[in-house]
N, C-alpha and C positions, 0 to 999 in steps of 0.2 A: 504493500500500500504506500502513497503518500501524503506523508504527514506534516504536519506543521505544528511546534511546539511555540507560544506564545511567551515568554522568560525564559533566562537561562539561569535561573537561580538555583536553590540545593532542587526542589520537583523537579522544576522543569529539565534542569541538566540530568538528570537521574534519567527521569521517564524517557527523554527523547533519545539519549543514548542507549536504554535499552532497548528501545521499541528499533532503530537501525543494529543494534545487533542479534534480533530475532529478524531481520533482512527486508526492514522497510528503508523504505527514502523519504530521511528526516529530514527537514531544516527548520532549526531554533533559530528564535528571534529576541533580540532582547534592542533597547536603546542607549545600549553605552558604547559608544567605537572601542573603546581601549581594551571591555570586557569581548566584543565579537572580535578585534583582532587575536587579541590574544588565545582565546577558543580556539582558532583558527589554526593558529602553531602548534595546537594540542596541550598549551597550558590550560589547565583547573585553579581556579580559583579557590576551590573550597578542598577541604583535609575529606576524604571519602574513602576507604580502602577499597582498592580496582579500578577506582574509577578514570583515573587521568589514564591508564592502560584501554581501557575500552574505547575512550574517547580519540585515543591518536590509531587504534586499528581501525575504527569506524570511519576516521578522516581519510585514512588511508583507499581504504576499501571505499571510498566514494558514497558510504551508503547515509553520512552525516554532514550535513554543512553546516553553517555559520553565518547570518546575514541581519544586516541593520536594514532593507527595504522591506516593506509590508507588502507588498507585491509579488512577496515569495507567498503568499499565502494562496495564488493564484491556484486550482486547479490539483488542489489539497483534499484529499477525501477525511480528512477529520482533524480539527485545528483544535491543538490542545492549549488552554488558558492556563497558566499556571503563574501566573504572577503574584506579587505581594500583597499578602491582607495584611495590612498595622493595624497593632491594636492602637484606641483612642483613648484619650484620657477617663473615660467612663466604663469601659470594658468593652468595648462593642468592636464590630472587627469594620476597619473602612475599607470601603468594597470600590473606592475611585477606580485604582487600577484596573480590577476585575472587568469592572462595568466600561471604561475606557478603549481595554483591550478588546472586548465583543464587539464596542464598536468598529475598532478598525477591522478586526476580521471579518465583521458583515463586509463590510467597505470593498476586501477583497477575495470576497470569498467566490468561490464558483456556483452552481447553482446545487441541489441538494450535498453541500458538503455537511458534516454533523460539527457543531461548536460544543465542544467537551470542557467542562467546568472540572479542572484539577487542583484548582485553589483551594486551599478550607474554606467555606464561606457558610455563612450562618442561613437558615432555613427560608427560602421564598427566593435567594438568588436564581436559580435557572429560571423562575417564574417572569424575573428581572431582565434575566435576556432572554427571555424568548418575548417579549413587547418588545426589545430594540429589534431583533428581528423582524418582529410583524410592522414594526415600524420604517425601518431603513429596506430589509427586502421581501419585500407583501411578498406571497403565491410561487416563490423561488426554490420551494421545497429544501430549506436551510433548517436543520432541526438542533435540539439543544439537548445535553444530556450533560448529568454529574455523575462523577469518576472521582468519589473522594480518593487521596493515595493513605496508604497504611506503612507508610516508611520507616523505619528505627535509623537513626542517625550514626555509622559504625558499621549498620547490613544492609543500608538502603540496597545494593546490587542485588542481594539474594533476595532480598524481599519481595523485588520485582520483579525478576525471574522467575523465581516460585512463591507466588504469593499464597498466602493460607484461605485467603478470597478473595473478589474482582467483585467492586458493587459497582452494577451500572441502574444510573434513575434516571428515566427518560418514559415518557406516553407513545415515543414515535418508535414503531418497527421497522423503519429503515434505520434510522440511528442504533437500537440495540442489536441489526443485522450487523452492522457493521463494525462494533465494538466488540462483539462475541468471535467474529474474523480476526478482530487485530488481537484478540487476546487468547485466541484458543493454544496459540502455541506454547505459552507460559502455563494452561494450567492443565498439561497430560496427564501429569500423576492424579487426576480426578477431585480436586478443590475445585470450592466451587463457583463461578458465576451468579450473582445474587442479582435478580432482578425485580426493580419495586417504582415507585414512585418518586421523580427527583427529590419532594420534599424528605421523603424518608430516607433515602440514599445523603442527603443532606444531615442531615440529622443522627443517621450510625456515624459517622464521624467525630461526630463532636461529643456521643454519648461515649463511644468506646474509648474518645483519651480522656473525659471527666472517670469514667469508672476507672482508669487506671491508674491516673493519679490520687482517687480514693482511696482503691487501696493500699498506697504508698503512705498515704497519710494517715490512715489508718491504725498501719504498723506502726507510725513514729508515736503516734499517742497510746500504742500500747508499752512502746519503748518508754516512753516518759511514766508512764503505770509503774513499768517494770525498776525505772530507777527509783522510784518512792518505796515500793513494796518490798525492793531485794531479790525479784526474778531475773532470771535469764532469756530477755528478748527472743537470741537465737533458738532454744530449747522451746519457747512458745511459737516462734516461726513454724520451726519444722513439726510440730503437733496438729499447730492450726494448716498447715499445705500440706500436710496428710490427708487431709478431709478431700475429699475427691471429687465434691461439690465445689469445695474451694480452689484447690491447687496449688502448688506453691509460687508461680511465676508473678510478681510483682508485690512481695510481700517480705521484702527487704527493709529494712529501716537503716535511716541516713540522715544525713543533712538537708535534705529536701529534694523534690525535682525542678529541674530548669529548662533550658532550651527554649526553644521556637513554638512547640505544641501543646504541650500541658497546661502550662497558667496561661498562654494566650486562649487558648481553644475552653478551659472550663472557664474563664471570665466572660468569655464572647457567649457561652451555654449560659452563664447564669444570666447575663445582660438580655438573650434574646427571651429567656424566660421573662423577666421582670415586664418586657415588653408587652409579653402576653398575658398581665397577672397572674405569674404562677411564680410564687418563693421555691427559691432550692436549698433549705438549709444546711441541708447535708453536704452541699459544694461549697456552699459559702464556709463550713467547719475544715472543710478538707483545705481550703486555699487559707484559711488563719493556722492550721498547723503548721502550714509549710513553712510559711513565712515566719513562722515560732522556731520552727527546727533551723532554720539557715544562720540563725546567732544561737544556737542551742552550745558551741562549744566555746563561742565567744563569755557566754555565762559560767564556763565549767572555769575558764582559762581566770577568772577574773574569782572566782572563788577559792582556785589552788593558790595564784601568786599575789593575790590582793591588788592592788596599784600596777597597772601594765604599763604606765608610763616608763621609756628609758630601757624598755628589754625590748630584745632581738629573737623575731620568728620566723621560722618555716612555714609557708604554705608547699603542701605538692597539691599539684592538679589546679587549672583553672578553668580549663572543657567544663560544660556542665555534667560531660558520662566520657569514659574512654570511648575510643576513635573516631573522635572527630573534636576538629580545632571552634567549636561553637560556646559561645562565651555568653548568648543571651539568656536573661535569666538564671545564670549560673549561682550555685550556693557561693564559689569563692568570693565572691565582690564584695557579698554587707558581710562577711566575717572579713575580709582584707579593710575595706574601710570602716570597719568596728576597731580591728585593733590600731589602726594608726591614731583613729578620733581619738583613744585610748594614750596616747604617745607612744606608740611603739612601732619601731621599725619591721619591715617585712623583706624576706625575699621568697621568690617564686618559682618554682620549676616545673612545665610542663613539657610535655613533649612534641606537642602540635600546637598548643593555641597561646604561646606567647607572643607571634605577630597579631592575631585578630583580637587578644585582650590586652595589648599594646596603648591604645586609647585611654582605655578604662583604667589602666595602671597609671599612665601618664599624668592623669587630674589629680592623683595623690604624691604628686613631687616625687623628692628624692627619698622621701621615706618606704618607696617600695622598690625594690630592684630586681629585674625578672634574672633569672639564672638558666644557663642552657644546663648545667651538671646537678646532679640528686645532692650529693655529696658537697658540695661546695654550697648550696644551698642553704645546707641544715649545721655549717659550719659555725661552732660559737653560738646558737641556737638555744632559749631557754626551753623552748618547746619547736614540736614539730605539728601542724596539723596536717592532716589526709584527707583530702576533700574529693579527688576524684581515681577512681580505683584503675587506674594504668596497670598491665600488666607489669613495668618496669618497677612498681612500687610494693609490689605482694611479698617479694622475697629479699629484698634488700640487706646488706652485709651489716649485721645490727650490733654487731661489735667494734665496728669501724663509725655507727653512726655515732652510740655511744662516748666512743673518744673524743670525735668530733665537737658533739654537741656539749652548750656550758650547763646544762641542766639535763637528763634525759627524760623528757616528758613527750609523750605521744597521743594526741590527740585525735582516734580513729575514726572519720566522717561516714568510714562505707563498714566498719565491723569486721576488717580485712583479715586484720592478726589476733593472734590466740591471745586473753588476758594474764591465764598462766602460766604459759611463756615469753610476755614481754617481761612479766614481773620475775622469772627466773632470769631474766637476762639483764637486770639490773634497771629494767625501767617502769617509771607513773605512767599508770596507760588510763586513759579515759574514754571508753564506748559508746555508743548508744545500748540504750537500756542491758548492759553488759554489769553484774556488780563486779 
């Protein structure tokens, strides 16, 4: 088929590169020259594992381009939207882009081509373009359908390769003929295609990352249970994801969740509810823990050492999750700018997102200093915090940190390391709900 991908941002560049290496003829559109030249050369902009490899054999093999003319969108049998929703200062996701982009793809779209909604976008959008359609091109047989994506940030490749399911929401059966064509090849193994009504296709999106983030937050408030009472978090994790109704996957307790999806996507769920009179208290609890858990060790750190002014910390990790360089909404930010408020200096080691948390470090002066080395990092160090669980951080030489550090205190965000083995190894280890 040919396609047309409408942004080249983390969607769009995901989706479009793999939709030409199941052997369509993509071309992504975005409007920044520097971002389409450089695509072009087969750099990536964004930290993705596979992905800058897929993207320079695709260029190669001709089945992926690159272009700033909208006029590529000529002759396109499904033009994928996938541009930026910002959230707004009230929760609410702004749909400009969204609704900008449909119209240029009317503008040059062929005649029954499908305009595929891959944005997150809050419930009535395709309703929204499909009136620019009836609007810009009446009786042209231009149909709309939503294609939320299901991406993890780390396996975005796999996920779209094999996805666990494909929702397409659309009323028009030439559009879901044609969505079911361009996707049959991703789902052999027999996952399924889910076919329903754009609003609702609209709608599992935004419900499946509020519930996942629930029960992320969920566990933290049982962690915090667990440090009043004296249990053990972990030994109630794996009790409670025994239950087979439940399961164990996303019942981790931490510092909270970040990125692009969670708190954008369950704010925008609670804002479009509010819109319709309906309270969600249970989202609006789950987005106050979070935001409780992301200085949750900033509290432990100021209860062990008293006064943080004048002492020297480790941060590792600034990603909001290992593999990938994505910094928004990330737990490190209000614990790094907790402790400096604090007076206290920081250094930082990640392994991917110390140019894109560049910025965000930069506002806090010389009191933050990013580190390329683990070790050099946590050097002279009264404390270390673990904020983002890197493979390179699991197993670290803890006798060399030891030496290193002028206090040995560990402050573990993800529940990485054993408690009594930090404590046989001569250090104050601080967990989530760990006694």
């Amino acid at each position: 088929m040919k396609i047309a991908v409408l942004g080249t941002g983390y969607v769009g560049l995901v989706a479009g590169t793999c939709l030409a290496e199941s052997g369509n003829d993509v071309v992504c559109l975005d409007l920044q020259p520097a971002r389409v030249e450089a695509l072009g050369r087969g750099e990536v902009p964004i930290y993705e594992p596979g992905l800058g490899e897929l993207v320079r054999r695709n260029l190669e093999d001709g089945r992926l381009t690159f272009s700033l003319d909208p006029a590529a969108c000529a002759d396109r049998e499904a033009i994928f939207l996938a541009v930026q929703t910002p959230q707004g200062d009230d929760g609410a996701a702004d749909l400009s882009f969204v609704l900008n982009a449909a119209r240029g793809a009317c503008e040059h779209a062929s005649p029954g081509t499908v305009l595929v909604l891959k944005s997150t976008v809050p419930v009535g959008t395709a309703a929204q373009v499909e009136a620019i359609v009836a609007q810009l091109r009446p009786g042209e047989g231009i149909t709309v359908a939503s294609n939320p994506e299901f991406l993890k940030e780390g396996a975005a490749i796999d996920d779209f390769m094999k996805p666990n399911r494909v929702v397409i929401g659309t009323r028009s059966p030439q559009a879901r003929a044609v969505l079911d064509e361009l996707y049959a090849p991703f789902v052999r193994t027999g996952n399924p295609i889910l076919h329903m009504d754009p609003e609702s296709a609209e709608l599992t999106k935004y419900a499946s990352n509020a519930l996942l983030a629930s029960r992320i937050s969920f566990m933290n408030d049982m962690a915090r249970l667990c440090d009043a009472v004296g249990a053990d978090v972990e030994l109630v994790r794996r009790g409670v994801g025994a239950d087979h109704r439940i399961g164990p996957a996303f019942l981790f307790p931490g510092v909270g969740y970040g990125g692009s999806c969670f708190p954008k996507d369950t704010q925008a769920l609670i804002h479009t509810a509010a819109q319709h009179g309906v309270e969600l208290p249970l989202l609006r609890g789950a987005e106050q823990t979070n935001a409780q858990m992301k200085t949750r060790h900033l509290d432990q750190a100021r209860a062990h050492f008293g006064d943080l002014a004048g002492r020297r910390f480790a941060v590792w990790g600034l990603a909001f999750k290992p593999g990938t360089d994505d910094v928004r909404e990330a737990p490190s930010l209000p614990l790094i700018r907790g402790l400096v408020a604090a007076g206290a200096t920081v250094r930082v080691a990640d392994p991917a997102a110390l140019g894109t948390g560049g910025a965000a470090l930069a506002e806090l002066g010389e009191a933050v200093q990013p580190v390329r080395d683990n070790y050099a990092c946590v050097e002279g160090a009264d404390g270390l915090f673990l904020v983002t669980e890197w493979p390179e951080f699991r197993r670290p030489d803890f006798n060399k940190m030891r030496e290193l550090m002028a206090a040995p205190v560990i402050f573990d965000g993800r529940n990485i390391y054993d408690p009594p083995r930090m404590r046989q190894l001569g250090f104050t280890y601080y967990g989530i709900g760990r006694p």
